[in-house]
Structures are given as structure tokens and as C-alpha cells.
C-alpha positions as CSV (number, residue, x, y, z in Angstrom):
1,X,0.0,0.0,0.0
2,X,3.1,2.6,0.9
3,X,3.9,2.2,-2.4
4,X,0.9,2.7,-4.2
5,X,0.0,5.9,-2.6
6,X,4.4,7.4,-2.1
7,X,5.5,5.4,-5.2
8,X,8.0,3.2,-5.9
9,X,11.7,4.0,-4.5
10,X,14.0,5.2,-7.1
11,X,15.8,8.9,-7.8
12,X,14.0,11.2,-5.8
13,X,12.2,8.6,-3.6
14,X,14.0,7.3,-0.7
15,X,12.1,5.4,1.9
16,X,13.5,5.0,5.2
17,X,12.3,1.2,6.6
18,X,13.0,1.6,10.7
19,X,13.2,-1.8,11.8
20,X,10.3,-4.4,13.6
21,X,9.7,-5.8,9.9
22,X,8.8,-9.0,11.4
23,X,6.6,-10.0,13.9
24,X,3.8,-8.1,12.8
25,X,1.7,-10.4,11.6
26,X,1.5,-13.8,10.0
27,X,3.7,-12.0,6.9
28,X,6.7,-11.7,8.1
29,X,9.0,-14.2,6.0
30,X,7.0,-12.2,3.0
31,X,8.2,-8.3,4.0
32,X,11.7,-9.3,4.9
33,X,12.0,-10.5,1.3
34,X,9.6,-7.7,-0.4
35,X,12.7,-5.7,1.5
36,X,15.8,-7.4,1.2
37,X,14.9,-7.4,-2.7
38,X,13.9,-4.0,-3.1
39,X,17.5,-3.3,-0.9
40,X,18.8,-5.3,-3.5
41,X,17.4,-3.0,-6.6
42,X,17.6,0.4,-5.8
43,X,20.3,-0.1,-2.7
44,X,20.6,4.1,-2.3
45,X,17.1,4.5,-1.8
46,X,15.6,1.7,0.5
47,X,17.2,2.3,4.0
48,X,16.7,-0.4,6.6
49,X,17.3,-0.1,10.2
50,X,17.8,-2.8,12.7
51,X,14.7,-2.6,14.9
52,X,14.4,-4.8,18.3
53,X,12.4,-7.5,16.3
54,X,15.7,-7.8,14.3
55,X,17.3,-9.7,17.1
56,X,17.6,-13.2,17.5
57,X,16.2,-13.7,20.8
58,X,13.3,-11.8,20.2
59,X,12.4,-13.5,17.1
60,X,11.9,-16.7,19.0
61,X,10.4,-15.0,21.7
62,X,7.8,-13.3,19.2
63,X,7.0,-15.7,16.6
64,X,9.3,-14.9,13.6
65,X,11.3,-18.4,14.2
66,X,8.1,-20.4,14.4
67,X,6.9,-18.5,11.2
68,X,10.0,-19.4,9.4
69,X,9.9,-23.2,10.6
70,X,5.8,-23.6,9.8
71,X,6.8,-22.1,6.0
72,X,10.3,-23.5,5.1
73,X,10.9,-26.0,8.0
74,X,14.7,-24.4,8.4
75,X,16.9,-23.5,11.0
76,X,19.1,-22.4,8.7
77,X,17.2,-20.0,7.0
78,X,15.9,-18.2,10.0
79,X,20.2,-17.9,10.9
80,X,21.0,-16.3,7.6
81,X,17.9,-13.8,8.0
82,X,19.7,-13.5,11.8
83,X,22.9,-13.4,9.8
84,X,21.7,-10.3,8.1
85,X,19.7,-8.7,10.5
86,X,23.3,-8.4,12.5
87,X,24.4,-6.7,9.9
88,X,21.4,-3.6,9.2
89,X,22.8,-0.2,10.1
90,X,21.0,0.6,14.2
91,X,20.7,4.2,12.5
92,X,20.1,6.4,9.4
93,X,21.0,10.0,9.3
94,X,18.9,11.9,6.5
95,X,21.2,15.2,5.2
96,X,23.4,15.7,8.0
97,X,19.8,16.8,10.0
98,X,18.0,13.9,11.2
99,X,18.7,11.4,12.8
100,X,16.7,7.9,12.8
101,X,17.0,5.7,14.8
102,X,14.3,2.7,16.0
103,X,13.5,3.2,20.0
104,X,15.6,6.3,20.8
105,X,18.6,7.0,22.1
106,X,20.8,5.2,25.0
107,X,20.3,6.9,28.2
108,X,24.0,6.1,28.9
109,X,25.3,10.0,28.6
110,X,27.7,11.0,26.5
111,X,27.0,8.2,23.7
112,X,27.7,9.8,20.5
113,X,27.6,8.3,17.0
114,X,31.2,7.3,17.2
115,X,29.9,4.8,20.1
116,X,27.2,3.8,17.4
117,X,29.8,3.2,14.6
118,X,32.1,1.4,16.5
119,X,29.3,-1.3,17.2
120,X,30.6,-4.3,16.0
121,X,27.4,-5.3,14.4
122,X,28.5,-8.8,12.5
123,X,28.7,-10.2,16.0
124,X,25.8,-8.7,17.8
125,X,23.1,-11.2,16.7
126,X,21.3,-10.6,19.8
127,X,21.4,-7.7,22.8
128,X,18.9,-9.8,24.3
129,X,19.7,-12.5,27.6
130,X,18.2,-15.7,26.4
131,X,16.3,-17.0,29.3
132,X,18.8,-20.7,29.6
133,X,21.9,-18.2,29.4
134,X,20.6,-15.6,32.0
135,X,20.0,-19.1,34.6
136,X,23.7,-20.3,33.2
137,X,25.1,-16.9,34.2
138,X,25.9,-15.9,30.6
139,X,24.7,-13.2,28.5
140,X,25.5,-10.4,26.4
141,X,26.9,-6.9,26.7
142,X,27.4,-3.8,24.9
């Protein structure tokens, strides 16, 4: 429907997806792919950000993996969608003015892009404790 009433992005058209593409509804497998191939086409004008529904805990926690399994009965494609997901930007910033970014910003103060950049994103799959790691004592940190 966004693109029937904004058109289609292109030159002059730049749509700005920030994050939670999944878990929306029983359609999630179907957006991430509508998006991944129109990131694919016009790669300058279809943004996505990492939302928290981009995250591998929450996925299971929300539905996304059990979507994945019911449609294509495969772990491993739910871990390259995780795969990629890891790898979205957490933040677009439109014309050196605005700044987008899914759920706000940290409340840690003094975090500045540069801590945003230097986010080693191809190994933060999940910010999330998993409930078996927070009883085992593990977790993860930023």
C-alpha cells in the first residue's frame, strides 16, 4: 500500500524502513524478502534499520522463528535472516539533519555516533539474555 499511494523508490524517492519488519503479523517471511529485494534494486534508496524484532532472541520469543519453521521448516534459514539482521545499520541519518533511529537513544550519557559506529554489528546477533543463558550466568553486553 506505501507504495501505491508514495511510489516506488527510485531517484528522488528514498524510503527510510526503521526496523520491527517482522513479527507483525503472520507475513513476516513475506516483508523481509519484499525488502531485502527491493535493498537489493535500488540499494541508495531503500534504508533499513535494525529494529528490536531484528534480534535473535526476540524473534523466537515473538514468533518470527516459528513463522520461518511452519513455511520453510529451516533452521538455517531463520540464521542467515539473523545473519543479516546483524548486519542492518542501528541508525540512518537523513542530510546531516536527522537522525533515525528505531526506539531512541541510549540513556547512557555522552553516547555519541562514534559509540554507534564502533558497534561491531557482524557479532551482535542478539542484545537480548536468552532465558537458559541468564539461569547459566551468561549473556551479552554492549
Amino acid at each position: 500500500r506505501i507504495f501505491q499511494l508514495r511510489g516506488w523508490p527510485g531517484p528522488g524517492n528514498t524510503f527510510v524502513f526503521n526496523g520491527d519488519f517482522v513479527d507483525r503479523g503472520d507475513k513476516g517471511v513475506e516483508v523481509i524478502a519484499t525488502l531485502f529485494a527491493l535493498k537489493a534494486a535500488v540499494p541508495d534508496h531503500v534504508l533499513l534499520n535494525r529494529g528490536n524484532h531484528e534480534d535473535e532472541h526476540i524473534g523466537r520469543a515473538y514468533g518470527f522463528f516459528d513463522e520461518v519453521m511452519s513455511k520453510y521448516g529451516s533452521v538455517t534459514l531463520y540464521d542467515k535472516i539473523q545473519d543479516v539482521f546483524a548486519l542492518l545499520p542501528l541508525c540512518t541519518i537523513i542530510e546531516d539533519e536527522v537522525f533515525v533511529v528505531h526506539a531512541g537513544i541510549s540513556r547512557v550519557r555522552g553516547t555519541n555516533l562514534g559509540h554507534i559506529a564502533g558497534i561491531d554489528r557482524a557479532r551482535l546477533r542478539t542484545t537480548v539474555k536468552a532465558a537458559s543463558d541468564a539461569q547459566q550466568g551468561k549473556g551479552h553486553k554492549l
